[in-house]
TORBA-134957 format. One record per residue: residue in one letter; x, y, z of N, C-alpha, C in turn. Coordinates in steps of 0.2 Angstrom, whole numbers, plus 5000, padded with zeros to 4 digits. Example, Ala and Ser with C-alpha at 12.3 -4.5 7.8 and 13.67 -1.06 7.14 Angstrom:
2
A506649725039506249785039506649845039/S506449895035506849955036506450005039/
This chain:
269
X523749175261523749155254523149115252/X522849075256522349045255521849095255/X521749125258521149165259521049205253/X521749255249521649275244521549275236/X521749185238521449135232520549105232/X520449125239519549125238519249175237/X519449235239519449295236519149295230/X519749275224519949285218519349255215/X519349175217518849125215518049165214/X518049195222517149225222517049295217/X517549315217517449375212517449355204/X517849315202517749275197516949225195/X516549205201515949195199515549235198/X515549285202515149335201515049395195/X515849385194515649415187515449365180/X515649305181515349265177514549275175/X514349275181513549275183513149335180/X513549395179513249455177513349465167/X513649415166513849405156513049395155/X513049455151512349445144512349365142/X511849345138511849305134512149295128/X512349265126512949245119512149255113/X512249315105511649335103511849235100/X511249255096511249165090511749175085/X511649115082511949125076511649175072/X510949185069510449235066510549295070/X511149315074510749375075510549395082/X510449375084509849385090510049345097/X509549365102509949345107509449275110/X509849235110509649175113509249185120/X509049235122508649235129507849265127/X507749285118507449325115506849245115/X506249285117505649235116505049245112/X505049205107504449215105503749205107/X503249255106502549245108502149185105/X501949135111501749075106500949085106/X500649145107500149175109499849205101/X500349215098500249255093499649225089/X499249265084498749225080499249185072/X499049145070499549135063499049145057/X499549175052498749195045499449165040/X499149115036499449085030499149135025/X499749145020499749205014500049145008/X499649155002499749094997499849174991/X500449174986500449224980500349194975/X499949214970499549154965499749214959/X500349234955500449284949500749254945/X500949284940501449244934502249274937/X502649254935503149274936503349334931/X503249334926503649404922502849454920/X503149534919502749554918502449564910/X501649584909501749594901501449664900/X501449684893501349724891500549714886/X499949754890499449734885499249804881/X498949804875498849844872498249844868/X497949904869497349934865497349984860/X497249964853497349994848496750024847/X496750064838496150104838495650084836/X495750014833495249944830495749904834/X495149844834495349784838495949744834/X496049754829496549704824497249764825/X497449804830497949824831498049814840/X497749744841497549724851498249694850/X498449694854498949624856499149624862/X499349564866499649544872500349524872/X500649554876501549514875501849514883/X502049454884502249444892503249434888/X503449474891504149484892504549464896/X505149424897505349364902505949414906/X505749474910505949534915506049504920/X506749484923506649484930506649514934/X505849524936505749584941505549564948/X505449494947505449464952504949494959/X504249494956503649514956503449484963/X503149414961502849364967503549354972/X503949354972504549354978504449424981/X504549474978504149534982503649554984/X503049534981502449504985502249484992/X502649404991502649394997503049405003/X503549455002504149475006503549545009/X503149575004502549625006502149625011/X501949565011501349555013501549505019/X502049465020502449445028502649495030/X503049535028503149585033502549625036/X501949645032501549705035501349655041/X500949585038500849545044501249535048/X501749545049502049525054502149605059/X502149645056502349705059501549735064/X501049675061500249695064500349625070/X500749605071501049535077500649485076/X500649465069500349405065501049345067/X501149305065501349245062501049235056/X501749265051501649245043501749185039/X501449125037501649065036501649065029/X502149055025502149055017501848975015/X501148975015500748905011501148875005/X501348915004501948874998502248824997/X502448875003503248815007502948735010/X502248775012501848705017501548655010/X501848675005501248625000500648624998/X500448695000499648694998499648764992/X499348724988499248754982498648794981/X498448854975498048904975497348894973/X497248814970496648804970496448774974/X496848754981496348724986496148764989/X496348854989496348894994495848934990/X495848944985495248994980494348934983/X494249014985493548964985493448944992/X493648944996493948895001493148905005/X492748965006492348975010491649015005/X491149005007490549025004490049055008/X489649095005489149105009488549075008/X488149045011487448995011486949035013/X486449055011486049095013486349125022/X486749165019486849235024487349185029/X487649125025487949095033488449075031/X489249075034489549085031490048975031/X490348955027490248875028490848865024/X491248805026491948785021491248745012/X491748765008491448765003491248685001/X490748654997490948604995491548564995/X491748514995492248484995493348514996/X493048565002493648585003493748575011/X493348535015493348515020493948495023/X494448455019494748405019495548465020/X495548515013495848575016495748605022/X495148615023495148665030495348625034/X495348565035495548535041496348535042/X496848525036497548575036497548625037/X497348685036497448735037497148745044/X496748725045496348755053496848725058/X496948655057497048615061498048585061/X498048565057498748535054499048595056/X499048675052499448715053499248745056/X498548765062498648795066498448855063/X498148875056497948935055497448975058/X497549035057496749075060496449095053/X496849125048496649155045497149135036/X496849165033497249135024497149195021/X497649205020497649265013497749235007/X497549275001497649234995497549304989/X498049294985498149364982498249334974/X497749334969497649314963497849364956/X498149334951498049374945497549354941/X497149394938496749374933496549434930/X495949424924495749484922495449524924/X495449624924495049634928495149714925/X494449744928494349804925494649844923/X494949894920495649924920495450014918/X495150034912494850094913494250074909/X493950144909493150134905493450184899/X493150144893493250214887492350214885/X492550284883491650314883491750364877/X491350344872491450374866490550384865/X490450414856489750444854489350374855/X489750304856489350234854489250204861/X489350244866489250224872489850214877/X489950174881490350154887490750084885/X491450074884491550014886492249994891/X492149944894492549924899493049874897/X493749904897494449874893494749834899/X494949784900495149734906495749714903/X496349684907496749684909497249614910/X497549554909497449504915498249494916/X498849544914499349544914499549614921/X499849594922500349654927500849684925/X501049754924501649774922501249854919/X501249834912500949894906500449874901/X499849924902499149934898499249994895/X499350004887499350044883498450064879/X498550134878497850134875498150184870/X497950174862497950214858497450244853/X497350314852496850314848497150364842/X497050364836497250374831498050424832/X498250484834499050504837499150504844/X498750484846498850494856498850434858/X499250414863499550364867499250374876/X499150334877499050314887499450264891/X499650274895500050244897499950204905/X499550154908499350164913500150094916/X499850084922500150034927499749974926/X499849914926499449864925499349834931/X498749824936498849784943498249754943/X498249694939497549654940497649604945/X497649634950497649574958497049574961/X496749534963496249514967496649484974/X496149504979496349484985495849474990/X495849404996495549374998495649345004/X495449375010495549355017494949305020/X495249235022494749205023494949175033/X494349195036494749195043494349095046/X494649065048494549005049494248965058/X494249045061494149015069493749095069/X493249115070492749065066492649065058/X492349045057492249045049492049105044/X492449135039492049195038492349215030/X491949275026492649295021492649365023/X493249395021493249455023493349515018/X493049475013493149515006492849585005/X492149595008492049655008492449715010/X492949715014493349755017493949745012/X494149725008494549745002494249764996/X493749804997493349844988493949874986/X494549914990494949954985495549904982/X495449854984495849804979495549774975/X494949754976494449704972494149734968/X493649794970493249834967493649894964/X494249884964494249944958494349954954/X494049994949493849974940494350024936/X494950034940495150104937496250084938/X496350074932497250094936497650144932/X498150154937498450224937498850244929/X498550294928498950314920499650364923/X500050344919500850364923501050414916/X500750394912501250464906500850454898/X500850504894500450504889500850524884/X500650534878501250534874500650554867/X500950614861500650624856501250584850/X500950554847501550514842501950464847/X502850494844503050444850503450494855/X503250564854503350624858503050624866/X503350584871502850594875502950654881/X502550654884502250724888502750704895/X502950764898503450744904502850714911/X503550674912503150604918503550614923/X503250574927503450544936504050514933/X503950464930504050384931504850394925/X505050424922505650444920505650404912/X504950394911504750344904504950384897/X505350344892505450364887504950314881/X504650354876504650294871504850264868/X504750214868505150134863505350134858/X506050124856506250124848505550074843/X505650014848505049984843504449964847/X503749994847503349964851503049914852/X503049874847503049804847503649764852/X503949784852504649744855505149784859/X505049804865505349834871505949824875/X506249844876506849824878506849824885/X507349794889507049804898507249854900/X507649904899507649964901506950004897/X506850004892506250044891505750014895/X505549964898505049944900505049974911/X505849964910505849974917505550024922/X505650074920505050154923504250124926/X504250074921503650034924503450014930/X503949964931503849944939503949974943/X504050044945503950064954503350074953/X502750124947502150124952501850054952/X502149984950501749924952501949904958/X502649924961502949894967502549934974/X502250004970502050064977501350014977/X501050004970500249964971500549904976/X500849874974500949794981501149814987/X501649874989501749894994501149914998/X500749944997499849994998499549914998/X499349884993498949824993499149775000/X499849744999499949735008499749765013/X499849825014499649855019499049835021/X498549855016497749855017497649785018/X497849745016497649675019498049645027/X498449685028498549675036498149715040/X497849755035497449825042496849795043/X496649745035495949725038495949655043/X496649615041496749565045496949595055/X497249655056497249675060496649675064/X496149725060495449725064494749675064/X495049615058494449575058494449515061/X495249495061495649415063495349395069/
């Protein structure tokens, strides 16, 4: 009897010994190790939260800008964009945000000095957080402002129509309508171990002078699209469904815009 009962016991440890790990609460398995090796790159989103509608008339006195209070919730998918690509390139994604560090201490943050690359005036005190405090290698920083948007060229020359909303850029000229995607985003990788910008390797975000025209329209007739865009009962005053067509090709631009800044953080970091 005895013997059977030890039996029992050593069998019963042994299979104890062979149970997986119990996963986490989150999901995942408690025996799951992260790499402390990894590099870390802080990402700061600098946008407005809703998008606007800007428009160019056939004289200047038919301009107007109007920001529409849409939640499309723009900058939270940004930076949900732009973690993830990093993280999928084996970065550690840190949201600056959250850390307290705001987009004026980060704009600017590195110079170049006759061909050498140096923390800027009076941002020292930043680098030493970022480099040091959190451990960073690298900063992303993705801005809205105003920026190139198409060229109109007519018998009086060449002129450059700019932008500094996100969303929709109309242009019209006496019965004809344009219809582009608004993405005035600037973007900028500054790598902190060692010191450098790495702005040149983003021209297709920074440098481009050009965004995408999605549908056109004669009157208020407009011509068949992608984007499933109808025109406006009233064009001064949009309703969110009429507006909505808008936002995938500005969500495809931030999905592509991510990426490209993890591919240069991949090969430059």
């Amino acid at each position: 009897m005895l013997r059977r009962f030890l039996f029992l016991i050593t069998v019963m440890i042994l299979m104890i010994g062979c149970v997986q790990p119990i996963p986490s609460a989150g999901g995942g398995s408690s025996s799951v190790v992260i790499n402390p090796t990894a590099k870390k790159v802080g990402y700061l989103i600098n946008v407005q939260p809703y998008p606007t509608h800007t428009h160019i008339g056939t004289t200047s006195l038919t301009n107007f800008t109007k920001q529409y209070p849409f939640a499309w919730g723009i900058p939270s998918y940004m930076e949900q964009q732009v973690a993830k690509r990093l993280s999928e390139r084996g970065f550690r994604a840190i949201n600056l945000r959250k850390e307290g560090v705001t987009p004026r201490e980060v704009n600017g943050l590195i110079k170049n000095i006759q061909g050498r690359w140096v923390v800027a005036h009076g941002k020292a005190e930043v680098y030493q957080n970022l480099a040091n405090r959190l451990g960073l290698d690298a900063v992303v920083i993705v801005n809205q402002s105003s920026k190139p948007a198409i060229k109109d060229c007519g018998m009086l020359g060449c002129e450059e129509i700019k932008t500094s909303g996100y969303g929709l850029l109309t242009q019209s000229f006496v019965n004809s309508n344009k219809f582009y995607s608004a993405t005035p985003f600037f973007a900028h990788i500054y790598t902190l171990k060692p010191i450098a910008s790495l702005d040149a390797s983003l021209a297709k975000i920074n440098g481009d002078k050009s965004m995408t025209l999605v549908a056109t329209s004669v009157g208020s007739k407009v011509n068949p699209n992608k984007i499933g865009f109808i025109y406006p009962k009233n064009f001064n005053r949009w309703t969110e469904q009429e507006f909505k067509p808008f936002r995938a090709p500005l969500l495809r631009y931030i999905e592509n815009m991510s990426q490209l800044i993890a591919e240069v953080a991949a090969e430059k970091v």
